[in-house]
C-alpha positions in Angstrom: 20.2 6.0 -46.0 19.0 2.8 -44.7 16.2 1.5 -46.8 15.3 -0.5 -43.3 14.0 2.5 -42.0 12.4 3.9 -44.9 9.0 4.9 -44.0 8.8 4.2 -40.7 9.2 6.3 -37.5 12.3 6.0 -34.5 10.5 7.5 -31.8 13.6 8.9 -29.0 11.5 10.9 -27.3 10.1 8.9 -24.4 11.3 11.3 -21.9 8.2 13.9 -23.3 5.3 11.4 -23.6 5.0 7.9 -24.5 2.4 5.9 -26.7 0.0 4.2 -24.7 -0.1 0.4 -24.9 -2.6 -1.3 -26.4 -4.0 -2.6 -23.0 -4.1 1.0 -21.9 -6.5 2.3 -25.3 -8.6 -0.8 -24.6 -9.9 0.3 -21.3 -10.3 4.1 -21.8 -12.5 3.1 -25.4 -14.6 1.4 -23.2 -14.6 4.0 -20.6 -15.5 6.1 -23.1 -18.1 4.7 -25.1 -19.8 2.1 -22.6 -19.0 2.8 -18.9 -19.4 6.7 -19.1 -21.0 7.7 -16.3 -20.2 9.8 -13.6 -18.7 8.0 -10.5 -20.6 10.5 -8.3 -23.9 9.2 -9.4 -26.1 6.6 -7.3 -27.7 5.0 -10.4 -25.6 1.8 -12.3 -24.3 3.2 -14.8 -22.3 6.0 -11.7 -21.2 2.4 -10.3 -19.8 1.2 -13.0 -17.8 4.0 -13.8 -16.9 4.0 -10.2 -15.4 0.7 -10.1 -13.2 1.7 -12.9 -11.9 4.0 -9.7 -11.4 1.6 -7.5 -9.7 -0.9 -9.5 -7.5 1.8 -10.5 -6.5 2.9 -6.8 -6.0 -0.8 -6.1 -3.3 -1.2 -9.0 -1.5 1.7 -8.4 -1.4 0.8 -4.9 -0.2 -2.3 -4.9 3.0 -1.6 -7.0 3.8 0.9 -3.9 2.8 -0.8 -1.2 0.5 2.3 0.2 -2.8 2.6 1.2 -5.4 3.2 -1.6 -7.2 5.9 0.4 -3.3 7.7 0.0 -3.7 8.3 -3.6 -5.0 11.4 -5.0 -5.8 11.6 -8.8 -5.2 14.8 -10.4 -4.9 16.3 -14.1 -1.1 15.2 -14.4 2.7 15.9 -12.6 1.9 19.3 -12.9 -1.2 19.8 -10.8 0.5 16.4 -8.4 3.5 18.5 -7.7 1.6 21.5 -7.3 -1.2 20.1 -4.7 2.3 18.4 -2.9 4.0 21.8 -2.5 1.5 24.6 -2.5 -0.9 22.3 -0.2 1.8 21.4 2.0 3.4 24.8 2.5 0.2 26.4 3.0 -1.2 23.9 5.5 2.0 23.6 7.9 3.1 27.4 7.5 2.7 27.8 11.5 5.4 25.1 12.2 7.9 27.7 9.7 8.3 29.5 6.2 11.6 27.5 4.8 11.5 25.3 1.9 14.3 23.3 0.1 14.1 22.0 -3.2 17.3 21.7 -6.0 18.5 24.0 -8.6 17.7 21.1 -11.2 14.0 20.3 -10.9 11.3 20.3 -13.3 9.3 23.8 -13.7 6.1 22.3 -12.1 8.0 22.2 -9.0 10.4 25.0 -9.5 7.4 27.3 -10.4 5.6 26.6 -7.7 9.0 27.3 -5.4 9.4 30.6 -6.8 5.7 31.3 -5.9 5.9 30.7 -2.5 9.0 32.6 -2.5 6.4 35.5 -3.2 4.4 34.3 -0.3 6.7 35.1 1.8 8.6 31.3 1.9 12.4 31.3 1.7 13.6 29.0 -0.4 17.1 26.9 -0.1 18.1 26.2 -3.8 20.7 22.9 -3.5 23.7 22.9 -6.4 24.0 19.4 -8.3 27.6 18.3 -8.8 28.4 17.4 -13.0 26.7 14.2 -13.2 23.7 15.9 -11.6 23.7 14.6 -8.1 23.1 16.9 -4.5 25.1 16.9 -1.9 23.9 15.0 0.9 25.8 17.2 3.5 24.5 20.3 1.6 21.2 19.1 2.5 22.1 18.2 6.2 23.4 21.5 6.7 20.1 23.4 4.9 17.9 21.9 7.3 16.4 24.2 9.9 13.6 24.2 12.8 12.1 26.6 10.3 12.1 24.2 7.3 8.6 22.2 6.6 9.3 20.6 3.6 11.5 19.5 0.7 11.4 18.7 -2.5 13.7 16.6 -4.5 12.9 15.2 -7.7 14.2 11.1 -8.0 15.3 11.5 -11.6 16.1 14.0 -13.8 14.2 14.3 -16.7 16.9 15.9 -19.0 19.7 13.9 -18.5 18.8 11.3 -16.0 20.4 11.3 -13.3 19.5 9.2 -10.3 19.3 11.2 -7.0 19.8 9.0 -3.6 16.0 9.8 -2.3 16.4 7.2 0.7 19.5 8.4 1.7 18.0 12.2 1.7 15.0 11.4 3.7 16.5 9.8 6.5 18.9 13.0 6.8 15.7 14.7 7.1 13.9 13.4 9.5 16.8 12.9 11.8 17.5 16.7 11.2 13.8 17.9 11.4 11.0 15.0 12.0 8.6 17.3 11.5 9.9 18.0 7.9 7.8 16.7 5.3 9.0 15.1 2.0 8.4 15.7 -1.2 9.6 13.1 -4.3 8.8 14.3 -8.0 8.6 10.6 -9.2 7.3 11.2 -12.8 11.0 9.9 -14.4 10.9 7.4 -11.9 7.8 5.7 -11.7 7.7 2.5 -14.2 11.8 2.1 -14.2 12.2 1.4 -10.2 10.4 0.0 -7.4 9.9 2.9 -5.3 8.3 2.1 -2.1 7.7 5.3 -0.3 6.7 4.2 3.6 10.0 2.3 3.3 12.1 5.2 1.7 10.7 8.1 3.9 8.6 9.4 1.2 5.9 11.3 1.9 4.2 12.4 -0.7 5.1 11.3 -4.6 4.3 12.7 -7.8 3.7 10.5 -11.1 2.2 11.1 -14.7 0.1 8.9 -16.5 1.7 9.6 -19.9 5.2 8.7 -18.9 4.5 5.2 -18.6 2.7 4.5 -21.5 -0.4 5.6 -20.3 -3.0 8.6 -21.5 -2.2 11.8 -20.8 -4.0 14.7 -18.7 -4.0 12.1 -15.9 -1.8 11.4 -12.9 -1.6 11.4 -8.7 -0.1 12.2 -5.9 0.6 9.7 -3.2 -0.3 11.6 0.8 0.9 9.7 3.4 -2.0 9.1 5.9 -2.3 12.1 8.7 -0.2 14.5 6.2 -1.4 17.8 6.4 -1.9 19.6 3.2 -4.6 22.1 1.9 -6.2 21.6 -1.5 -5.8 23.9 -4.1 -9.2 23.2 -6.2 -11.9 23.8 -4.4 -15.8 22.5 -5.3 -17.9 19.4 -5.2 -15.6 17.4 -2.6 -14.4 15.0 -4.5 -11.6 12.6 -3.8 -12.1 13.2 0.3 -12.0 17.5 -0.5 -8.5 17.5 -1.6 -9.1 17.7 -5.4 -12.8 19.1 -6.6 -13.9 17.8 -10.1 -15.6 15.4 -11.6 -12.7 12.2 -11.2 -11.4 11.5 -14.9 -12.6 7.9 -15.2 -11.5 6.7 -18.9 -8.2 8.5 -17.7 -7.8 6.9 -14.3 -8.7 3.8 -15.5 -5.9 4.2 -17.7 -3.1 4.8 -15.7 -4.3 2.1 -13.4 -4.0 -0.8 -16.4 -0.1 1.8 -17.5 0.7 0.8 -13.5 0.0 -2.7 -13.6 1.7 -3.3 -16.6 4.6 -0.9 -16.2 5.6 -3.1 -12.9 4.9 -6.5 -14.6 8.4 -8.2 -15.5 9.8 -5.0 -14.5 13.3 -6.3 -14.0 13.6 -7.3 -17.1 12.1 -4.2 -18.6 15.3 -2.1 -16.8 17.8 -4.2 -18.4 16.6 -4.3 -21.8 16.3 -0.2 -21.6 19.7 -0.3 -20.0 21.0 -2.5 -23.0 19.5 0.4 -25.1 21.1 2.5 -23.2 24.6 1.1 -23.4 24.2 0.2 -27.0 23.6 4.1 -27.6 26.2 4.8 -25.5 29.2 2.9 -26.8 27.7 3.5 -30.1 29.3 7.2 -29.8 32.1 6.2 -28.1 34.3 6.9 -31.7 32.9 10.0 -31.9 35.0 12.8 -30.9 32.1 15.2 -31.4 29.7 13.8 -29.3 30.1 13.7 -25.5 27.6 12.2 -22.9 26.7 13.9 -20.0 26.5 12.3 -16.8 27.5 9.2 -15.4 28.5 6.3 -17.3 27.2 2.7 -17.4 30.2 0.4 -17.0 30.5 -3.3 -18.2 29.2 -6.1 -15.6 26.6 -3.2 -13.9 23.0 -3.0 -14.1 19.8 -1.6 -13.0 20.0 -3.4 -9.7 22.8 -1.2 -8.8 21.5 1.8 -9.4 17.9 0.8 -7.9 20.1 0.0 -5.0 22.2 3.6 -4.9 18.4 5.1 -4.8 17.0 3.2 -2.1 19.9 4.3 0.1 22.5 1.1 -0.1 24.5 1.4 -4.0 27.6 2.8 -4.5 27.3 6.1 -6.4 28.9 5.1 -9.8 26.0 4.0 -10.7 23.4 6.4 -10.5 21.9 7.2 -14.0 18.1 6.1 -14.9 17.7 3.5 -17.7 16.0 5.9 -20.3 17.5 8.4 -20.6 20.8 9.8 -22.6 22.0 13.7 -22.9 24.3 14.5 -25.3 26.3 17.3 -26.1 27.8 18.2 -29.9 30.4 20.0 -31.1 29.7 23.2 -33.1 25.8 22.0 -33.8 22.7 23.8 -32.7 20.8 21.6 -31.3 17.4 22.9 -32.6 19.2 22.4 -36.1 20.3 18.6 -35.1 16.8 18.1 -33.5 15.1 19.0 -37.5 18.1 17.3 -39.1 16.8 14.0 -37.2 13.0 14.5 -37.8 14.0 14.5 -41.3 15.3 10.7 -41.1 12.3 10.0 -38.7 14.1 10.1 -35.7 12.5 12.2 -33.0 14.2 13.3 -30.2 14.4 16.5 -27.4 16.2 19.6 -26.9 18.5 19.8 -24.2 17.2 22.7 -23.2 13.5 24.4 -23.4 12.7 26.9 -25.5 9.3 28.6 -26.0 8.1 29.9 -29.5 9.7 33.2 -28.9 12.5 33.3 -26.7 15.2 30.6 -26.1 15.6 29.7 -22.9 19.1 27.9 -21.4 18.5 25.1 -19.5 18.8 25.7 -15.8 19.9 21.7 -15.5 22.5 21.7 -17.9 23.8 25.2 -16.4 23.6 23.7 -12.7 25.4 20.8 -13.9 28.8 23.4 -15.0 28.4 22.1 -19.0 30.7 24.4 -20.9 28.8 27.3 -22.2 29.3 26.3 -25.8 27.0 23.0 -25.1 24.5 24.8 -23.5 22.4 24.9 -27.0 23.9 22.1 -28.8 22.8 19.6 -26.2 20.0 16.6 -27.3 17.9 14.3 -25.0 17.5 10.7 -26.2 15.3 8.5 -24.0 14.1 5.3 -25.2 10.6 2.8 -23.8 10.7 -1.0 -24.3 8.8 -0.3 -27.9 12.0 0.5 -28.9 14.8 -1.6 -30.5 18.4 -2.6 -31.1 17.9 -1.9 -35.1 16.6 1.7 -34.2 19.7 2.6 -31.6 22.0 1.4 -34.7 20.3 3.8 -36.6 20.3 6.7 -35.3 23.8 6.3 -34.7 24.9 5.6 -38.0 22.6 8.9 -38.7 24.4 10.9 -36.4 27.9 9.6 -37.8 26.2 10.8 -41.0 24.7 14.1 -40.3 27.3 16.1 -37.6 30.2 16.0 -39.4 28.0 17.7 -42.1 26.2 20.1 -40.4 29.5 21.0 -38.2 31.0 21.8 -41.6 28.0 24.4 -43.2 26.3 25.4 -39.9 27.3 28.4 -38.9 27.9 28.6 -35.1 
């Protein structure tokens, strides 16, 4: 083993949550023990805690280039996707009852889908190709007078694949103007500069946690004169559309997690990607380990595949910077996963499973992957906190431990 890493933890599992950055603890402590009043109240103390607010929506704002009045905080990407969906579909239900969304996304939007499905919504489920992309002329061709909104997530958050959102939205409104547009950004948001008035967006999702940030904390951008109906109901908070007392030690700090995730963010992307490559090419030699989606190729970078999601790259390069899925020969992955945690590596399950009944993973299945990789597929996805040293090591731990466990596991 190496004595390097003796003691000390390789955390792969940025994909799930991140640790919050120092900047980002600083502010909610204070938030929590100093400013803690409630921003609703008139005296000082309700000011204070109100600013935190404001300085919050200001940040955020200014790495989309929205409005600050468009943001709405909620509890995470779960409730940001649900308000964007449930709200919508409820609130323009005269103009039709049709929905599209993909056969890949994230259970907090696929959820939601299969409850309006029960509403009385029908619901166009788009296939992925194997690297995970939709097909732009599926989507044309789904597009009805009926349809009043879609929803496509911008990356995937099990194998991270990049999805051509510009290109998508301007198919939609020239099919259906009327259309509204829906972008899970939760994979996305910290590893691209998304600009949603630019790219046809009209409402995004993002999670505080993902970017370094606390968690139980996120929001949902609304373009100005969207109509959508809140799903919370109460004191009127945040302009009616989400009652509750606003989460000020959390809001504050995904404000500071925003600013800082967009600070030297180029050069953020290309150390991630250098990660990711370095992972990558690391397994090259290894015949029992196969990546799934596209590759990275020598002399590319992030700007490319920024540039393929904003509507203008070429589609080779269409994979996020974070994230790796991996398949393995003959190797459970809930056995791999342990096999790891025992070296201190942590990492993710290709597929979820609940604490009594496996579940495949609807991605992995939608992406064609050969039914023996369904449950012996691993999600690495790394954060600037990581390093070179820690990619070499799980690696050489992997070199160490398959070949092992392909020999005594039983499959």
């Amino acid at each position: 083993m190496n004595t390097t890493f003796e003691n000390k933890e390789v955390y792969f599992d940025n994909s799930a949550t991140t640790r919050c950055s120092e900047g980002v603890a600083e502010i909610v402590r204070q938030t929590f023990l100093k400013d803690y009043g409630n921003p609703s109240s008139l005296h000082v103390k309700g000011m204070e805690a109100e600013q935190y607010i404001r300085q919050a929506r200001e940040r955020i704002a200014r790495t989309l280039k929205v409005n600050e009045k468009e943001l709405i905080f909620t509890s995470g990407g779960t409730e940001a996707d649900n308000l964007a969906i449930i709200g919508a579909a409820m609130a323009n239900r005269r103009a039709g009852n049709h929905l599209i969304t993909t056969r890949i996304e994230h259970p907090a939007v696929s959820a939601p889908m299969h409850f309006l499905e029960e509403q009385g919504f029908t619901v166009t489920w788009l296939d992925v190709d194997k690297e995970g992309q939709i097909s732009l002329k599926q989507l044309q061709e789904a597009v009805t007078e009926e349809t009043i909104l879609v929803s496509i997530m911008y990356v995937n958050n099990e194998m991270g694949a990049v999805e051509p959102i510009a290109e998508a939205a301007r198919i939609i409104k020239e099919k259906n103007p009327n259309t509204l547009f829906h972008v899970d950004a939760i994979q996305a948001y910290g590893k691209f500069q998304i600009y949603p008035k630019k790219m046809g967006i009209d409402m995004l999702s993002v999670s505080g946690h993902k970017i370094h940030g606390p968690k139980g904390v996120g929001f949902l951008y609304v373009k100005e004169r969207t109509k959508l109906k809140p799903i919370l109901f109460g004191g009127g908070h945040q302009r009616g559309m989400r009652s509750g007392t606003e989460n000020v030690p959390g809001i504050a700090g995904l404000g500071q997690a925003a600013m800082e995730a967009y600070e030297n963010l180029e050069q953020k992307r290309q150390y991630l990607y250098g990660l990711r490559e370095a992972f990558v090419r690391g397994l090259a030699d290894a015949e029992w380990a196969h990546v799934n989606g596209k590759e990275l190729y020598e002399g590319t970078g992030s700007e490319e595949v920024n540039a393929w999601a904003l509507g203008s790259g070429e589609q080779a390069m269409s994979m996020a910077p974070h994230i790796v899925s991996v398949s393995f020969d003959k190797v459970r992955s809930e056995v791999l996963l342990h096999a790891l945690e025992e070296r201190s590596i942590y990492v993710s399950a290709g597929s979820a499973c609940s604490s009594n009944k496996p579940a495949v993973s609807e991605t992995l299945k939608s992406i064609g992957l050969k039914k023996e990789y369904l449950d012996t597929t691993i999600r690495f996805s790394f954060s600037a906190y990581n390093t070179p040293e820690e990619v070499e090591y799980c690696i050489q731990t992997l070199k160490e431990l398959v070949p092992q466990l392909m020999r005594f596991t039983r499959y």
